[in-house]
N, C-alpha and C positions, 0 to 999 in steps of 0.2 A: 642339675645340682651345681651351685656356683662353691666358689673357693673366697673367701672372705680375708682380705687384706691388712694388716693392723692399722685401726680407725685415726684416721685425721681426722684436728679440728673444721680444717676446710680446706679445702682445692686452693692451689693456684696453677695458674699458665703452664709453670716451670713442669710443675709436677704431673700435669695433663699431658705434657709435651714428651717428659720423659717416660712415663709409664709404658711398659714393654710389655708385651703377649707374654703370655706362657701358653704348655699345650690344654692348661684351660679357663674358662673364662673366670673372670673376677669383677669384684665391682671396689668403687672407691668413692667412700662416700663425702657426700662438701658438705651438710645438716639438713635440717629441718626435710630429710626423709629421698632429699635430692643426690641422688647418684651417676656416678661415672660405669657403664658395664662395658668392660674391656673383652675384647672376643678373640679365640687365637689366630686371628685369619691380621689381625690388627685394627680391625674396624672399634670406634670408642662412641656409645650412644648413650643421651642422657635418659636417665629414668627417674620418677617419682615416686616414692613409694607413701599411700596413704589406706587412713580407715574409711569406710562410708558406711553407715546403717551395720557398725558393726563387723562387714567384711573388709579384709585387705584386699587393698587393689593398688593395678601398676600402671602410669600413665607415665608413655612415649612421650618423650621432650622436643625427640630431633638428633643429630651425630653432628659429634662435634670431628672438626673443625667450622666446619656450614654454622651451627648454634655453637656461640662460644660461648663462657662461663658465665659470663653477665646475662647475654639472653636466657641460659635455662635458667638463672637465678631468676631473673623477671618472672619467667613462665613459671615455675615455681610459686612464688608469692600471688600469682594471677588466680593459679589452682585451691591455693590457700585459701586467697578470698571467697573463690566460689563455695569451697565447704562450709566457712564462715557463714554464707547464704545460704544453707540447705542444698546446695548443688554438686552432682554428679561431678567433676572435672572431666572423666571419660565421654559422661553421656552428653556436656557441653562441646567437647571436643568433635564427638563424631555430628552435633548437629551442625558446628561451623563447617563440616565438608563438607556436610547434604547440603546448605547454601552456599557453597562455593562453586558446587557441582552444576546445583540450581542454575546461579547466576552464571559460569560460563555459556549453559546450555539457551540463557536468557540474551545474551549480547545479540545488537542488532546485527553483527555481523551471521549470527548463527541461526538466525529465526529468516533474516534474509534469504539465507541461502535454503532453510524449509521452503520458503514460497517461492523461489525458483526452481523448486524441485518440484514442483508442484503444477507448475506451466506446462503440463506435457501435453496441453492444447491448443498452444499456440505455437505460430510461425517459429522458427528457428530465427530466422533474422532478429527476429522480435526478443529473444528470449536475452539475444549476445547483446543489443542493444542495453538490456537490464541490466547485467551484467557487467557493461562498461559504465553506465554511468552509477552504477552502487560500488565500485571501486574505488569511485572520489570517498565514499562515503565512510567503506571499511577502512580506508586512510586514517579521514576523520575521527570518527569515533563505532567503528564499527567494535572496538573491545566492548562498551560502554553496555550495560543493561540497556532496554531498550526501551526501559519505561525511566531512564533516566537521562535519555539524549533530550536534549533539551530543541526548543525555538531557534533559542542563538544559536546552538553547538551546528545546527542546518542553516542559519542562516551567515554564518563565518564561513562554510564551505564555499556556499553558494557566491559570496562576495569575494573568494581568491579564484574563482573559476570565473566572474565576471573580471576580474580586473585583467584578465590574458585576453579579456575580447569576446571571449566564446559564452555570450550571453544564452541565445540558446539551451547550450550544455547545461546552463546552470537551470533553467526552467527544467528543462530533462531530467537532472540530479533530481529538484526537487519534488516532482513528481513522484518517480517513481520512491523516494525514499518515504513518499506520501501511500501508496502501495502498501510497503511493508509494514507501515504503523499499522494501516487499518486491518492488516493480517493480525498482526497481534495483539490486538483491541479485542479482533473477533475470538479469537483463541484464548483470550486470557489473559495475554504476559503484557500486555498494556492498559492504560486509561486514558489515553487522550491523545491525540493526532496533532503533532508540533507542525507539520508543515503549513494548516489551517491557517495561522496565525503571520506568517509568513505573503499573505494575500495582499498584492501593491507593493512589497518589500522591493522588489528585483527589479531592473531595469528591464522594459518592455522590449519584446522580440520585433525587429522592423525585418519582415519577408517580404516575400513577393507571390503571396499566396492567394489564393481569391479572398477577395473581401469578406469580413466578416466579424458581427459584433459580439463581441462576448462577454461583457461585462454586465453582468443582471442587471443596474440600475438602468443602463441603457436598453436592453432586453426589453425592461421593464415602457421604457417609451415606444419600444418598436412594435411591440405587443398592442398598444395603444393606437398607435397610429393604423397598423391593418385593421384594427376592428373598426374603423372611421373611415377606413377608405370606401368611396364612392366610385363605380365605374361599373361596366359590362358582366353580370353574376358569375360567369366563369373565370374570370381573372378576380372578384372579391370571393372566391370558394378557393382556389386555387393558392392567392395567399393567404387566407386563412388554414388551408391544410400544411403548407407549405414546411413550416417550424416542427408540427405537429408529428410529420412525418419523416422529416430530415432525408428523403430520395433525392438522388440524381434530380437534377431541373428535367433531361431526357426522361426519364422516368415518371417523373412527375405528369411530364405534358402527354406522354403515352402509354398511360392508366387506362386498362380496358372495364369495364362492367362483367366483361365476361372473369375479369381475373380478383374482382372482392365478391370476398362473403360478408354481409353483414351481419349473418346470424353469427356467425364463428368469430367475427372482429377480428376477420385476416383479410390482407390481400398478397396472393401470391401471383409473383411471377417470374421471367428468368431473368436476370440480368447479362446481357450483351457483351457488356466491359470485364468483367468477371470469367465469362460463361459458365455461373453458378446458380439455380434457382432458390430463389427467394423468398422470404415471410416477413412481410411488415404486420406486426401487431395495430389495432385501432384501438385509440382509446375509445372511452365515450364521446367525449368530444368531437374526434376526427369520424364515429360514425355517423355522428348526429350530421355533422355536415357534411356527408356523402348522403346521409338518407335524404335528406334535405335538396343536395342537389339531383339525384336521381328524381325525386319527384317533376323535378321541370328538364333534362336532360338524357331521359333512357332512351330518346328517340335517337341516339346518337351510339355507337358503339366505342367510343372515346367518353373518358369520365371529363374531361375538359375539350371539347370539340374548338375546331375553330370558329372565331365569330361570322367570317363570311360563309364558311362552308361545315356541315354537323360527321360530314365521312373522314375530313381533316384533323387532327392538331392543333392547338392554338400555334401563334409563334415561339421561338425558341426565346424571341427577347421581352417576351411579355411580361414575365413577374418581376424581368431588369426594371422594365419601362413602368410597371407600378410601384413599385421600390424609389427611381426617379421620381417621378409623381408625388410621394410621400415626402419629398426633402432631400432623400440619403443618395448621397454622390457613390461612384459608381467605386471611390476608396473606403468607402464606405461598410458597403454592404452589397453583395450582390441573392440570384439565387441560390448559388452554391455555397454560398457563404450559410446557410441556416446548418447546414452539416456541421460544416465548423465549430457555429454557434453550442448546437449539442452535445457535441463528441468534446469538449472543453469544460462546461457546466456539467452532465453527468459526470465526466471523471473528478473535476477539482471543485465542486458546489455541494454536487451528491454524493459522490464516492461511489458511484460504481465501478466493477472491476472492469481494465482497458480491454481485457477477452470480449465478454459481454455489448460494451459499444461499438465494438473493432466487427462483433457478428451481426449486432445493427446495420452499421453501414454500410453492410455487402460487400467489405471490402476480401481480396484474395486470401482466405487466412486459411491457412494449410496445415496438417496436423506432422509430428517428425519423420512421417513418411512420405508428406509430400501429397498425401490426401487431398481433398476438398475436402472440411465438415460439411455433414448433411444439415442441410438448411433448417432444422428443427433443434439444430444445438442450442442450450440455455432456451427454449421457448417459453418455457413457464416465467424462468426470468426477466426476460425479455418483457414478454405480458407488461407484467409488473414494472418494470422501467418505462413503458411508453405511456401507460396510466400517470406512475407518478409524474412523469416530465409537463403531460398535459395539464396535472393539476399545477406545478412548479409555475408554468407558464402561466395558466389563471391568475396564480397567487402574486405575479408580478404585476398581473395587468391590474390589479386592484388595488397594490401599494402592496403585498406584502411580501419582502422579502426577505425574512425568516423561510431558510432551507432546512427541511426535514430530511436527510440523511436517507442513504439506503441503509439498512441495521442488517446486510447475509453479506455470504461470499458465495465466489459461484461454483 
């Protein structure tokens, strides 16, 4: 029950300022149904009082000092118009929180840190790596919805962390911030992947890493070129799987027949460097040209024997010295470099997830205890990526480089 004050024309400051508690509450009205409800504690909150469909209803303004007079007057006349409209003011109100709620829960900073919580299968190293460089980013614009960070808003980060030097980083940043879109592409809270557009933007990374080409349109000649290379059927099988299958060059060269199934379009075996065993998916492609070469080569317990001797290995600088052959200097493009090649185009062409490539390439990948994964992590997936990479690869070799996306997550 309130206690009702003799009615002023309207509020001012003075009178707002002076109004004193009693031991109980009151209100003080300024018009058009807008009030002052004084509480004995001395807390002062604005209220509206209006009709809708007939009922009274009371709709919270805000406490003043925080809303002064002029704002609940605003707010006020705001509520006005929406009844004007046929509209609720309360039920207006509580839908601007649910999208307030919304949108916090939507900033890239918060959907971020979803898909790093989410990493619980990958390396630790790996995860802090994330981490640091989505830090530039929650700087940036990590408040921001996440379907409203834009191209530029990534590519302005990316150009003050290049201009310190730290090129790299900025490749880094943008990656991974390339990660989180497609997280929430996949999820819902997005529609489009700003860092795509970003392709050739940055200054390129000068390492000292093994050679290796990564630019489709060039892909696209290299592809070309092994399919026209002329030489000894073991070194043209050898570079034709070579992309295909993106192994160690060691691996490559010591490929047993005992260790592929054809019928299953797996070849398993251990890796050395790792000491973890291993599943390379085949495509069609890659089995066609093992079936292929099995036909003329099962006399050999090596899938690439050497040419003097079938109990041997080829050389170690063999797919160098055809690569050579082909044009491409050895800054070029080496064997090792087709890793490269792949583990760069699935992640930044196709968008697959770096877990998924990182379990491709046999690399050490540990789970938070320090695990090995068992070598059949993501295998289905997997499948699926060596398929599409070989068709990706086709589609260059014949002029087309329109890339079809991976559409999951893993």
């Amino acid at each position: 029950m309130t206690t009702n004050t003799p009615k002023a024309k309207g509020l001012t400051d003075t009178t707002i300022k002076t109004a004193k508690p009693t031991d109980k509450e009151y209100k003080v009205s300024d018009g058009g149904g807008l009030y002052l409800l004084i509480k004995p504690n001395g807390g002062k909150y604005w209220r509206l009082k209006y009709r809708y469909l007939g009922k009274e209803k009371l709709l919270a303004l805000g406490v003043y000092p925080e809303v002064s007079l002029k704002e609940a007057r605003l707010k006020r006349d705001v509520a006005k118009k929406r009844l004007e409209n046929g509209t609720d003011p309360s039920e207006a109100k509580k839908e601007e929180k649910r999208l307030s709620i919304l949108q916090s829960e939507n900033t890239f900073e918060a959907i971020a840190n979803e898909w790093l919580s989410k990493r619980t299968q990958v390396k630790e190293v790996t995860v802090k790596g994330y981490q640091r460089y989505l830090a530039y980013a929650f700087t940036a614009f990590g408040h921001k919805p996440v379907n409203e960070v834009t191209s530029p808003d990534v590519l302005a980060l990316c150009r003050t962390i290049e201009a310190r030097g730290t090129i790299e980083t900025a490749h880094r940043v943008k990656t991974t911030c390339g990660l989180v879109f497609r997280y929430a592409i996949a999820t819902g809270r997005a529609t489009y992947e700003p860092t795509q557009a970003l392709r050739g933007a940055l200054e390129p990374v000068i390492t000292n890493h093994q050679a290796a080409i990564t630019d489709p349109s060039q892909v696209a000649r290299l592809m070309q070129d092994i399919q026209g290379y002329e030489g000894h059927y073991t070194v043209v099988y050898a570079l034709k799987l070579a992309p295909l299958v993106f192994v160690r060059p060691s691996e490559l060269r010591g490929a047993l027949w005992a260790d592929i199934d054809l019928e299953a379009k797996e070849w398993r075996y251990h890796v050395h460097k790792t000491k973890t065993d291993h599943i390379v998916p085949l495509s069609s492609q890659a089995t066609k040209l093992l079936a292929e070469l099995k036909a003329i080569s099962s006399h050999s317990p090596y899938v690439f024997p050497s040419v003097r001797s079938n109990q041997r290995t080829m050389s170690e600088n063999t797919i160098n010295a055809a690569l050579r052959r082909l044009g491409y200097t050895s800054e070029q493009m080496c064997g090792h470099g087709f890793r490269a090649m792949a583990r760069t185009i699935l992640d930044e062409v196709l968008g697959y997830p770096i877990e998924v490539i990182e379990m491709q390439l046999a690399h050490a990948v540990k789970d938070a205890n320090g695990r090995a994964y068992n070598r059949t992590k993501y295998r289905e997936q997997r499948h699926k990526m060596m398929q599409h990479w070989s068709d990706y690869l086709d589609g260059l070799q014949v002029g087309n480089v329109v890339a079809v996306k991976f559409g999951g997550v893993a």
